[in-house]
C-alpha positions as CSV (number, residue, x, y, z in Angstrom):
1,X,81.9,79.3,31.0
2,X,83.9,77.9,28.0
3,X,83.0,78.4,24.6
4,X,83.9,76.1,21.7
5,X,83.9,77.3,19.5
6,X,83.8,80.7,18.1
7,X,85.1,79.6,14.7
8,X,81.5,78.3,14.1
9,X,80.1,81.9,14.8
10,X,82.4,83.6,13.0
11,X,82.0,81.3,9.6
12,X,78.0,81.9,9.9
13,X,78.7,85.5,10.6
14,X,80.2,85.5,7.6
15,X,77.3,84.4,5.5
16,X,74.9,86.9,7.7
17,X,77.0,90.2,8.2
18,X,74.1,91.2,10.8
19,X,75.0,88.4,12.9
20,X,77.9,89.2,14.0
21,X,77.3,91.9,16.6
22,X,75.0,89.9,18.6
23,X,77.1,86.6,18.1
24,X,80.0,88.4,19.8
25,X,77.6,89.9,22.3
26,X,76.4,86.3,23.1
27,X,79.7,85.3,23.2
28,X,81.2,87.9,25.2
29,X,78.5,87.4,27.4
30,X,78.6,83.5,28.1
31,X,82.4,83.6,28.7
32,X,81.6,86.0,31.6
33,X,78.9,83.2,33.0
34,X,78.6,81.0,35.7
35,X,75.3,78.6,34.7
36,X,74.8,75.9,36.8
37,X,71.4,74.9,35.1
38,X,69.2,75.9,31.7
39,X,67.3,78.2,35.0
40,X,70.4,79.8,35.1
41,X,71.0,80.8,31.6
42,X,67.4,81.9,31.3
43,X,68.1,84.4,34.2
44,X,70.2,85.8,30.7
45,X,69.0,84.7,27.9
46,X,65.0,84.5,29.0
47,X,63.9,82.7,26.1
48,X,66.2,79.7,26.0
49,X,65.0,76.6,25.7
50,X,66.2,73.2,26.3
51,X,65.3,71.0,23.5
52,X,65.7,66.9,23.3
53,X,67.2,65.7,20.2
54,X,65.9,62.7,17.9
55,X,69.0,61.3,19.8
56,X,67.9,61.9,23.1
57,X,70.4,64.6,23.7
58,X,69.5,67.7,25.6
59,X,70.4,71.0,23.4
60,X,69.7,74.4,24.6
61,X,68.6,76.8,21.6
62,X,69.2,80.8,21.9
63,X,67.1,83.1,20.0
64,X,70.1,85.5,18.6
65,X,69.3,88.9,16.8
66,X,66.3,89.9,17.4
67,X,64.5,85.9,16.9
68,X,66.1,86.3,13.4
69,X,69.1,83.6,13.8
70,X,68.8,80.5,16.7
71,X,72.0,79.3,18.2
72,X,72.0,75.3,19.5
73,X,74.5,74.4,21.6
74,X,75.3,71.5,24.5
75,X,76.2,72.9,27.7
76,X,77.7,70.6,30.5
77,X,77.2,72.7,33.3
78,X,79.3,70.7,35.2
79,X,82.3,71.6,33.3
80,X,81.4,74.9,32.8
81,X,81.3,74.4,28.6
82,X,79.1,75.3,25.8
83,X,79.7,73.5,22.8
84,X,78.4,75.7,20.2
85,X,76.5,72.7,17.4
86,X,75.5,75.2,14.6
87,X,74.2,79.0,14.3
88,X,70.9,78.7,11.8
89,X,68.5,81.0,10.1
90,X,65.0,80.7,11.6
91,X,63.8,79.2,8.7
92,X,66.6,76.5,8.7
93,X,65.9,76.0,12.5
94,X,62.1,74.9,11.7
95,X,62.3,72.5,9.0
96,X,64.6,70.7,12.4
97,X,67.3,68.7,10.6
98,X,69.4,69.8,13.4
99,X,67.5,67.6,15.6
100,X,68.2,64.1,13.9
């Protein structure tokens, strides 16, 4: 897989110095992946989940850190590319702004 982009991890890593080793272990990871479907990136990431958008858009959402940090990104499995949209606290993910 392609990942765009890690600028995005690294600026919320930034904020949350104990979010950087399991961003880049995320990372790491997903460059070294071949997903063809959400099935596939649960055989790794177990808990993923596709979620639907206000918008209708299909975003998958990573528990990162231990459930402590959620990671959204669109993955076109078809081109092989994540799209990372935004790295949020837990408590940011639930109030769901990100979904509008």
């Amino acid at each position: 897989m392609r990942v765009i982009s890690l600028k995005r991890l690294r600026e919320f890593w930034e904020q949350h110095a104990d979010a950087e080793e399991p961003l880049r272990a995320w990372y790491k990871t997903v460059l070294g992946a071949e997903w063809k479907s959400l099935q596939d990136a649960r055989a790794t990431y177990p808990h993923a989940d596709g979620v639907e958008t206000d918008k209708g858009e299909t975003l998958t959402v990573f528990n990162i850190g231990g459930n402590k940090y959620r990671l959204i990104a669109r993955i076109r499995y078809d081109y092989q590319l994540v799209n990372v949209r935004t790295v949020l606290t837990h408590a940011e993910y639930d109030k769901g702004k990100w979904k509008e």
